[in-house]
C-alpha positions in Angstrom: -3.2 15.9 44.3 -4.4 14.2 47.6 -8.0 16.3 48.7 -9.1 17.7 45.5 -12.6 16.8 44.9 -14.1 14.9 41.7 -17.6 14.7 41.7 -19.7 12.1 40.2 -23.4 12.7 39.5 -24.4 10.6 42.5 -21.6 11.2 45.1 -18.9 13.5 46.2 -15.8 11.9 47.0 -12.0 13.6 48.3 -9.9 11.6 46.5 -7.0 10.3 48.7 -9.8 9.6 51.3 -11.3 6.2 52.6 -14.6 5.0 52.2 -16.5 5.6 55.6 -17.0 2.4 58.0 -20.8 2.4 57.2 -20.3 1.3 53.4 -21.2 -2.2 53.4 -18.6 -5.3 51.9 -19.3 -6.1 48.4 -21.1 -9.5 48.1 -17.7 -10.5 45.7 -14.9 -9.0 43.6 -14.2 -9.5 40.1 -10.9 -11.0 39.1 -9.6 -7.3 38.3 -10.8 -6.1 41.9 -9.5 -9.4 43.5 -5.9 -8.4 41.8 -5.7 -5.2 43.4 -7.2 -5.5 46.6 -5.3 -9.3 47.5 -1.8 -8.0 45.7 -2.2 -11.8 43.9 -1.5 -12.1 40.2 -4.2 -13.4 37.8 -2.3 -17.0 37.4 -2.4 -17.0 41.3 -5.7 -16.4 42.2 -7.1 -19.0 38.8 -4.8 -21.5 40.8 -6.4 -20.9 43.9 -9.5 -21.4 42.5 -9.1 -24.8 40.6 -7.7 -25.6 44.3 -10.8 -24.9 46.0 -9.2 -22.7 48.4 -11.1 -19.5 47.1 -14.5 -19.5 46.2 -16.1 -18.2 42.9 -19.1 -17.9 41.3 -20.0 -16.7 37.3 -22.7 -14.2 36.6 -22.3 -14.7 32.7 -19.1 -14.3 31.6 -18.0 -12.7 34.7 -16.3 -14.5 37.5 -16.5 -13.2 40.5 -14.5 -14.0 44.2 -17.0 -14.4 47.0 -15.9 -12.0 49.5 -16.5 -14.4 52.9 -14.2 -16.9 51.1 -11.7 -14.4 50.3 -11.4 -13.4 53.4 -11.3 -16.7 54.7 -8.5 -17.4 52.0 -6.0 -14.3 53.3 -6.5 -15.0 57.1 -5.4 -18.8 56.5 -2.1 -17.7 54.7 0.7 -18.3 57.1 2.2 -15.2 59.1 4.8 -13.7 57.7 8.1 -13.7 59.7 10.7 -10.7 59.5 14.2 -11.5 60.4 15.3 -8.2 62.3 19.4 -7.0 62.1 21.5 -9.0 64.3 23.8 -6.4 66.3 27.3 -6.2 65.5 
């Protein structure tokens, strides 16, 4: 169903499209946001947080990951390495 339209009251969005380049980073995530957008699971990213190695901040009840130190937190993760086929 990639290109039909939905339409909100205050925008018009294709679904299946990407946000334009001129839409500015969120100040922070919540935990549900963080989830989807690191692939981390909820017990990973509450570890990482009591570690100090991702930053977070409450407004109320709602924690939220600051998205400077999130980004901070991915690009430190060690490079994956692929081990290609070996040739017979």
């Amino acid at each position: 169903m990639h290109g039909r339209p939905y339409r909100s009251p205050s925008t018009f969005i294709v679904l299946g499209t990407t946000m334009s380049d001129t839409t500015p980073e969120p100040f922070g995530y919540t935990i549900k946001e963080w989830m989807i957008r690191s692939h981390m699971g909820r017990t990973a990213t509450y570890a990482a947080i009591a570690d100090g190695r991702l930053e977070a901040v409450k407004n109320g009840k709602r924690t939220l990951i600051v998205a400077a130190s999130g980004n901070r937190f991915l690009e430190s993760l060690p490079r994956a390495v692929i081990a290609g086929k070996q040739a017979a």
